[in-house]
C-alpha positions in Angstrom: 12.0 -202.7 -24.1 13.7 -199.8 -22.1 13.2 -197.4 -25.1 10.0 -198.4 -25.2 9.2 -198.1 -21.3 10.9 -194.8 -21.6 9.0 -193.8 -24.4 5.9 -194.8 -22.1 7.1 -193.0 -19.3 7.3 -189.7 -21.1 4.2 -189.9 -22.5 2.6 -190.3 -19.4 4.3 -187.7 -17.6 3.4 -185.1 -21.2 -0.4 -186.1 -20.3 0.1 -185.1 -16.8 1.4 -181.8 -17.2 -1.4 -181.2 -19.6 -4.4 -182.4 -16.9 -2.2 -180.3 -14.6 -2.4 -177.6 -16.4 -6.1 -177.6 -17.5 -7.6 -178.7 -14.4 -5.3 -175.5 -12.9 -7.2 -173.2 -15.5 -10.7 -175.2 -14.9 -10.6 -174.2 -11.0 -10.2 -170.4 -11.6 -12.8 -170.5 -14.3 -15.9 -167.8 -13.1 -18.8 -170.1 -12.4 -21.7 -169.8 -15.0 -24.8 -168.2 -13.3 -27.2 -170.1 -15.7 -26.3 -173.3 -14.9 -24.9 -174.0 -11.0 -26.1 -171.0 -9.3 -29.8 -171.5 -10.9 -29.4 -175.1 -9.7 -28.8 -173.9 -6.3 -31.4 -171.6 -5.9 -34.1 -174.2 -7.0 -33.1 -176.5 -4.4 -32.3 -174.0 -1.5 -34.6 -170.8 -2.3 -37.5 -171.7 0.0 -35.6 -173.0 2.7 -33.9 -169.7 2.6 -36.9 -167.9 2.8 -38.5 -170.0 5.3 -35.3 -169.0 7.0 -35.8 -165.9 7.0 -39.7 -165.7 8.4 -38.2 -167.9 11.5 -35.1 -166.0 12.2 -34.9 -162.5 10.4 -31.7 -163.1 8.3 -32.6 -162.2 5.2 -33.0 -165.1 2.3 -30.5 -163.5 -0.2 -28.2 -163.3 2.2 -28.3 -167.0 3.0 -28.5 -168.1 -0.3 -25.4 -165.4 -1.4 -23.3 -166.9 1.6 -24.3 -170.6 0.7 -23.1 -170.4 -2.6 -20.0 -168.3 -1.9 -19.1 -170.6 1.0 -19.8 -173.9 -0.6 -19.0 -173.7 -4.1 -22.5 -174.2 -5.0 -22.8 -177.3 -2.9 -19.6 -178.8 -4.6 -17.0 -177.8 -1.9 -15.4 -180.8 -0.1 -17.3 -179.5 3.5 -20.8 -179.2 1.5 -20.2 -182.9 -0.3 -18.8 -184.6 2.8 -20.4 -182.4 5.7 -23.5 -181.3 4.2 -21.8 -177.7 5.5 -22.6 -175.3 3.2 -22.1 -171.9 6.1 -17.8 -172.9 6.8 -19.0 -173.0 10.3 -16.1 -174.2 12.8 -16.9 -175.9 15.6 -16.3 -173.9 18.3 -16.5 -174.3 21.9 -20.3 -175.3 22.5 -20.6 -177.5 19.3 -21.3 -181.4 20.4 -22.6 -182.7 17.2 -20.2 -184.5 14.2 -17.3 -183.0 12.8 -14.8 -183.2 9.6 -11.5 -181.5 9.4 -9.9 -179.4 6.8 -6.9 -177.5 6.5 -8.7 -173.8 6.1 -6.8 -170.7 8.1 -4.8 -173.3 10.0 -3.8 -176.8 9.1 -6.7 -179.7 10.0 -9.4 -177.3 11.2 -12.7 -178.4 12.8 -15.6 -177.8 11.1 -19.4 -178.5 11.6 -20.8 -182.1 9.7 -24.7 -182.1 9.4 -26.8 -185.1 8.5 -28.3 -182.8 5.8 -28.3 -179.6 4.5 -31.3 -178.3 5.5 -29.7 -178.9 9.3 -27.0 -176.7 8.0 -29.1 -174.0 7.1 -30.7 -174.3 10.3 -27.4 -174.1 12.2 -26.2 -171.3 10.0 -29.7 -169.0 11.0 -29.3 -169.9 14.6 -25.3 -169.3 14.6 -26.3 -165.5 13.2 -29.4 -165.0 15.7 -27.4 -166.6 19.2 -24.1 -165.2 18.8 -23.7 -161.8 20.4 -21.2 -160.3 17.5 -24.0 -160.3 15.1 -26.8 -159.4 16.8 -26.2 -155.9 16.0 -27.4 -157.3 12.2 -31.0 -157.9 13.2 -31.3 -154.3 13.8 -30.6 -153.7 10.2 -33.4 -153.3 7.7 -34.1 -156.9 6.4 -34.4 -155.4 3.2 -30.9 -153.9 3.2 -28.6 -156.9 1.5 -25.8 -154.5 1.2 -25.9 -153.5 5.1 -25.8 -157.2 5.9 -23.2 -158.2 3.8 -21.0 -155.1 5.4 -22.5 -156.4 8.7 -21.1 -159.7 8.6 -17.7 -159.2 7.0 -16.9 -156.7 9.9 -17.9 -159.0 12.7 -15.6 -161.1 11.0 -17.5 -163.8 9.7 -15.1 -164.3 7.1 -10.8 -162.9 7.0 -11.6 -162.3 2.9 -11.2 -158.7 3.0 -13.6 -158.5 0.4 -15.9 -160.8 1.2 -19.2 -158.0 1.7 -19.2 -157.3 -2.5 -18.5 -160.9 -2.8 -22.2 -161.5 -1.3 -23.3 -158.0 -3.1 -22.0 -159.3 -6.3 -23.7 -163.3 -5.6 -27.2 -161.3 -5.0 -26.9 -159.1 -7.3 -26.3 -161.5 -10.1 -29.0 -163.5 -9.6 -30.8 -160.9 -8.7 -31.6 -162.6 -4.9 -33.4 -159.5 -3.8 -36.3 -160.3 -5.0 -36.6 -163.1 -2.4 -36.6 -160.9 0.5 -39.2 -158.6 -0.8 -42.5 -160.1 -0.1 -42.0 -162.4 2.8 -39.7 -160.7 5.3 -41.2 -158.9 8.1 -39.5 -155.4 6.6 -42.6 -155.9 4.1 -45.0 -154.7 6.5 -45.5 -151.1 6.7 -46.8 -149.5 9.9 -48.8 -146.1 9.9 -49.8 -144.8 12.9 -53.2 -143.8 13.6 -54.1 -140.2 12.1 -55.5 -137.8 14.2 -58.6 -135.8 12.7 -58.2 -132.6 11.8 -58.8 -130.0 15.0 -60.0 -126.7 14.4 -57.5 -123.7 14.5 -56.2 -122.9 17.6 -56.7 -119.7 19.1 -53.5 -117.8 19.9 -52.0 -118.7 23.1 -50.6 -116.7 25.7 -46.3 -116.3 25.3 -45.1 -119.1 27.8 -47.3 -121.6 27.4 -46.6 -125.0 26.4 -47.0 -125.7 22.4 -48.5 -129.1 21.6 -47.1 -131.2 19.0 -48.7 -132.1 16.2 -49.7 -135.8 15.2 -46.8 -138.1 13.4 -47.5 -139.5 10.8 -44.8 -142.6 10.3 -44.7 -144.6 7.6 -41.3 -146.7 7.1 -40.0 -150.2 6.7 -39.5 -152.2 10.6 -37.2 -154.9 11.5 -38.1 -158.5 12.3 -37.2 -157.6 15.8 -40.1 -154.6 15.4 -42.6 -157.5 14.4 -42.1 -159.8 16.9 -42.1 -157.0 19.4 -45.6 -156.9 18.5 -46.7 -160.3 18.5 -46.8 -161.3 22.0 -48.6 -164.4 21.4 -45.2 -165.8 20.4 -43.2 -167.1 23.1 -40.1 -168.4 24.0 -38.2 -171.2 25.4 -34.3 -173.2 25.4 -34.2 -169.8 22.8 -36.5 -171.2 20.1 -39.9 -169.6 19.7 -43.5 -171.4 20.4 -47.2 -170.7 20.6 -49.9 -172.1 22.5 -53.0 -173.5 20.0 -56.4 -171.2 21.7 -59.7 -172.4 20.3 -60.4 -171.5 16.5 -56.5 -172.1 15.4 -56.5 -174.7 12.4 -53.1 -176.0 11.0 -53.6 -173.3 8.0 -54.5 -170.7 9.9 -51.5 -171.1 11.8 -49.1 -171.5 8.7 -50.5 -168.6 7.4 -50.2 -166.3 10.8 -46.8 -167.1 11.3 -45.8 -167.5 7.6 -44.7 -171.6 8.0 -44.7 -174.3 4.8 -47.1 -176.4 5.0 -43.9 -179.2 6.5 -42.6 -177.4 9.4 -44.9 -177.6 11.9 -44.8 -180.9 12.1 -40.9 -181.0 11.6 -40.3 -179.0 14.2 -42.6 -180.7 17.0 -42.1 -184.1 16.3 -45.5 -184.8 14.8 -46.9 -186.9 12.1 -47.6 -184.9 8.9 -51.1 -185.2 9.3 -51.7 -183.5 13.0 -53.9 -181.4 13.8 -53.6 -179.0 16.3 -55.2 -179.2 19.9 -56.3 -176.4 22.1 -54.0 -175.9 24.7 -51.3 -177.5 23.0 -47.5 -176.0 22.5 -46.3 -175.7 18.7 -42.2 -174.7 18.3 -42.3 -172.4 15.3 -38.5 -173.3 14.7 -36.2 -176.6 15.3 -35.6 -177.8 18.6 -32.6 -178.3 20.1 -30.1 -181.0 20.9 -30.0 -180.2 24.5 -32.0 -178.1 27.7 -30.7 -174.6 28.4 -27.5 -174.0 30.8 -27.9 -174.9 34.0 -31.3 -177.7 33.5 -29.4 -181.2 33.6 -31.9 -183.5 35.1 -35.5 -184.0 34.7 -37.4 -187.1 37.1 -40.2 -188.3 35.8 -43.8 -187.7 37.3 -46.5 -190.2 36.9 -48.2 -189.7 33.9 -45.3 -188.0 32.0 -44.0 -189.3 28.7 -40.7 -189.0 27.0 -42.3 -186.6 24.1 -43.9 -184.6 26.9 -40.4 -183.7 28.2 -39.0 -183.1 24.5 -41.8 -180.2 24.5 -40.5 -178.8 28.1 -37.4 -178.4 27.2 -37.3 -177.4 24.0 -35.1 -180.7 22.8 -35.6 -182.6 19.8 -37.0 -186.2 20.6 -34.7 -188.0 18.9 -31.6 -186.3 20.6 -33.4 -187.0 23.9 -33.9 -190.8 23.8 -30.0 -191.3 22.4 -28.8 -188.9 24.8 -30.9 -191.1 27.8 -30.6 -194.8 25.9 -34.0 -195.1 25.7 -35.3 -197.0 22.5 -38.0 -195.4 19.9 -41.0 -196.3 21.4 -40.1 -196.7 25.0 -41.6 -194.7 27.7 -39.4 -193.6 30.6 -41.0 -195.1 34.4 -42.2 -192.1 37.1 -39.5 -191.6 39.3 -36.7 -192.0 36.6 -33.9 -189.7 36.1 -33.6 -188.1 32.3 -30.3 -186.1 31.1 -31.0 -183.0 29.6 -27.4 -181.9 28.5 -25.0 -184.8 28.2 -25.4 -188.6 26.9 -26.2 -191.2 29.6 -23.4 -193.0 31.4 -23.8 -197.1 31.1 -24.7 -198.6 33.8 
């Protein structure tokens, strides 16, 4: 019986060393592009380029980091978090969190309720932080610059994390994403002068005029919004206000929107249609007013979407941060909480 437990023993602990050994070999193992990485993109491609019309970070870019970062969606932050960036928490970060040892033992890291909400975090984190808003000067078109661009704002302590990306867009040949829907796809050419007739010689001293520029070159996102002053902002997430003549596909194709995010990003059933007059978010709210607006009292007439709008916050946020059931109107007069969750009474 002991020979035979022995025997047992040492059979078992031969089949260990062997899954030891081969799941060791299985983890280093290059990650075949036709299989995980085209899975990936499938799912994640558009939302990388509609991404990309709302913020400016270029799609390959995202796509690159998201696969890098979260092992293709199989990493233990992109299976339990729905993190697919590595985003920390940080100082200002007040949603769910999950810890793993990463630099340091038991960091904290960002937990989403889905990954679309990380890819929204992970455009937002780019566009709002002030070490990488030297990026959105870069041509959009220019993965290489980007991928520098980050790894020396320090986005990432691999020291080789910009080829990395290169390598991840390269591969797959991301590029192409970027091409015809970033705003670096837009060429400007100034107006042309017509020709004048030859100058006659002017006396020495006199100023000489310049001749007309012609420009033509590839602009930043930051060039196009400049020129689009339809497009406000507020709580740092850009709207429009609907003027007579706008339909919902005229507005999805002005601003370059799927046909879902309108009505994602406002709080609206799938079906609206838009209203003169009304405000439209052309990105996702947020989970709280800007610094500094805590408290909002009710005027008569006011409901709780009304105030969502105002401030910029997402609707659901807004009624758990103030208690208030789904489908429950606050009464004139009655104190909402902008930045923090509702004490009980």
């Amino acid at each position: 019986m002991i020979r035979g437990t022995r025997y047992f023993t040492g059979l078992l602990l031969f089949v260990g060393l062997v899954s030891c050994r081969v799941s060791k070999q299985a983890a280093t193992t290059p990650v075949s592009v036709t299989s995980t990485a085209r899975d990936y993109i499938s799912v994640y491609s558009d939302l990388a380029v509609s991404e990309m019309r709302r913020t400016g970070v270029p799609a390959s870019i995202t796509l690159a980091q998201g696969m890098l970062e979260s092992d293709y969606g199989r990493s233990t932050l992109a299976r339990s978090g729905n993190n697919h960036f590595g985003i920390k928490c940080h100082s200002d970060w007040t949603g769910q969190t999950i810890r793993k040892n990463d630099d340091k033992r038991n960091e904290c890291f960002r937990k989403y309720r889905r990954p679309e909400d990380s890819f929204y975090d992970h455009s937002d984190f780019l566009k709002s932080g002030s070490r990488y808003r030297f990026l959105f000067d870069l041509d959009p078109m220019d993965y290489k610059a980007w991928a520098r661009g980050l790894k020396s704002a320090g986005y990432a302590t691999n020291p080789d994390y910009a080829n990395l990306l290169i390598r991840k867009i390269e591969e797959n040949k991301l590029y192409e994403l970027d091409k015809s829907n970033t705003a670096a796809s837009f060429k400007t050419q100034e107006q042309v002068q017509p020709k004048q007739p030859a100058a006659t010689p002017k006396p020495a001293g006199a100023p000489v005029s310049k001749p007309p520029v012609t420009r033509e070159s590839t602009i930043t996102f930051g060039d196009v919004m400049a020129r689009a002053p339809r497009i406000m902002e507020n709580n740092r997430i850009q709207y429009i206000i609907v003027k007579d003549g706008d339909t919902r596909k005229k507005l999805e194709d002005e601003f370059q929107l799927l046909n879902w995010e309108l009505a994602r990003y406002n709080d609206l059933d799938d079906d609206f249609i838009p209203v003169p007059g009304q405000m439209l978010y052309l990105e996702p709210k947020r989970d709280k007013a800007e610094t500094g607006i805590e408290y909002h009292t009710m005027a008569e007439g006011e409901t709780i979407y009304m105030i969502s709008q105002k401030y910029g916050i997402k609707l659901r946020r807004l009624l758990e941060m103030n208690r208030i059931a789904e489908g429950s109107e606050p009464v004139a007069g009655q104190q909402i909480w902008l930045q923090a969750t509702k004490p009980v009474n």
